[in-house]
C-alpha positions as CSV (number, residue, x, y, z in Angstrom):
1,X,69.9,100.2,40.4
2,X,71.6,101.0,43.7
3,X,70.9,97.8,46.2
4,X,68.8,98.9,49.6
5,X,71.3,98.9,51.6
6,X,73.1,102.0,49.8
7,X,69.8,103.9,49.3
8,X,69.3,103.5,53.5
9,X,73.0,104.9,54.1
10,X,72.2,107.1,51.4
11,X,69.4,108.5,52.3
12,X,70.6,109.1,55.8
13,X,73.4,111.4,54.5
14,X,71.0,113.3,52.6
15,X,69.4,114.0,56.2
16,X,72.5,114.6,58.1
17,X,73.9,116.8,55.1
18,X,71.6,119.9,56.2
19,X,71.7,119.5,59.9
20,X,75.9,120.1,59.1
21,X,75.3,123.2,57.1
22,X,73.0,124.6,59.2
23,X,75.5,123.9,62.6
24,X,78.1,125.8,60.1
25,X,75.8,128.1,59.2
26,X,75.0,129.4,62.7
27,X,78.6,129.8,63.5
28,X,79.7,132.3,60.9
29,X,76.6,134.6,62.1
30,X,78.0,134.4,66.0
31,X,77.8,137.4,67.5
32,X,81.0,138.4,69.7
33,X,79.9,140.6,72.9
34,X,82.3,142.8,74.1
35,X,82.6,145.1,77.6
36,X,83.6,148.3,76.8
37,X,84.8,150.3,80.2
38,X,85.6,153.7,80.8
39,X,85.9,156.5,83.5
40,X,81.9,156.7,84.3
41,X,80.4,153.4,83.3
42,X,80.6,150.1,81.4
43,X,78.3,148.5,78.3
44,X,78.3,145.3,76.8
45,X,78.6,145.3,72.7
46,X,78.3,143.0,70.2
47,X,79.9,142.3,66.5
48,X,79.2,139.9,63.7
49,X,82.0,138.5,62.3
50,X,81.8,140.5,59.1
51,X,82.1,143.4,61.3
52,X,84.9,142.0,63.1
53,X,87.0,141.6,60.1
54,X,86.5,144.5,58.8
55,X,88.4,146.0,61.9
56,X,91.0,143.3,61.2
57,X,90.8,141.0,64.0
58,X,88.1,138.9,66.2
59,X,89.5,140.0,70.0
60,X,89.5,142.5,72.3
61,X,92.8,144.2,71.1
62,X,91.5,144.4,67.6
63,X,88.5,146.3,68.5
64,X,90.1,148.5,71.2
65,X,92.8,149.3,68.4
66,X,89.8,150.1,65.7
67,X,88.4,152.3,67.7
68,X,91.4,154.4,68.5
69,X,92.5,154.2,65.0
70,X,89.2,155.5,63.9
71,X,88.0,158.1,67.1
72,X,84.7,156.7,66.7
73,X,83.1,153.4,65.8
74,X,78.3,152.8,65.3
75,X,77.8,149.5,67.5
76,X,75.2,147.7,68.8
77,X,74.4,147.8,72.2
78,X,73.1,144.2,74.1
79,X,71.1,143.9,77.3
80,X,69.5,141.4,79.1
81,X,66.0,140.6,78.1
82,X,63.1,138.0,77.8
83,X,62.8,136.2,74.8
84,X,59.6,135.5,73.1
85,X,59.7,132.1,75.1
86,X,60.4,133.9,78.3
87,X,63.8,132.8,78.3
88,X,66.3,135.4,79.5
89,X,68.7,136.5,76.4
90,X,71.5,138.6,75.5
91,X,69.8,140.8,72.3
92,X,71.0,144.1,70.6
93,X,68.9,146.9,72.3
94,X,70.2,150.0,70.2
95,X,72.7,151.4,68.0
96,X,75.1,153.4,70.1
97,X,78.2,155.6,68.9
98,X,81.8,154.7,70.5
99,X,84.2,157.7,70.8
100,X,87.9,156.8,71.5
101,X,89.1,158.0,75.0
102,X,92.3,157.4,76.8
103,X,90.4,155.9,79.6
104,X,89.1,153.2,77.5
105,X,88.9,149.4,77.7
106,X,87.5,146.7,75.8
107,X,87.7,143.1,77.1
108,X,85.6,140.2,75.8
109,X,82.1,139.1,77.7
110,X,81.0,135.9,78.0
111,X,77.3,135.4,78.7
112,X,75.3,132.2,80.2
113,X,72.2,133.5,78.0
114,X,71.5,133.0,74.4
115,X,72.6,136.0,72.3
116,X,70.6,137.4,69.1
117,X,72.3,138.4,66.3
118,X,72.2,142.3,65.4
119,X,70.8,143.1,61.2
């Protein structure tokens, strides 16, 4: 029989253990938003990170370099909208087709909203 003591300390890891996996949990589903810029206009995307390794890198220069490797790239586009709490938030708004050009640049966004992870 464990004394009290050890079942209270315990016990309280058993709480905290979840709390860590989760924290973990919702940093491998970040999404990474990215400007893309060119000639006539300028759109925010975003990338999970499983889409972000399969171009082979998590920056700008990895995604810029994807997309002229491949000619074109499906993303998601992001906006600005209201959240089902009214909050403003960065969320996917449609899947858009890329197509390299050699007036083309892709820099990383940041944004003060939350963002919502593409499917």
């Amino acid at each position: 029989m464990l004394p009290r003591r050890d079942i209270v300390k315990y016990g309280f890891l058993a709480v905290l253990l979840p709390t860590a996996t989760q924290g973990a949990r919702a940093q491998e589903t970040k999404t990474s938003l990215f400007k893309v810029v060119t000639t006539k206009d300028e759109i925010i995307i975003g990338l999970s990170p499983d889409e972000l390794k399969t171009l082979g890198g998590s920056d700008a220069s990895a995604v810029a370099h994807a997309l002229a490797q491949k000619g074109d790239m499906a993303v998601w586009q992001y906006n600005v909208h209201r959240g089902a709490n009214g909050e403003l938030q960065q969320a996917p708004t449609a899947k858009i087709g890329l197509i390299a050009n050699s007036s083309l640049r892709v820099e990383p966004y940041t944004t003060p909203y939350a963002i919502v992870p593409h499917q």
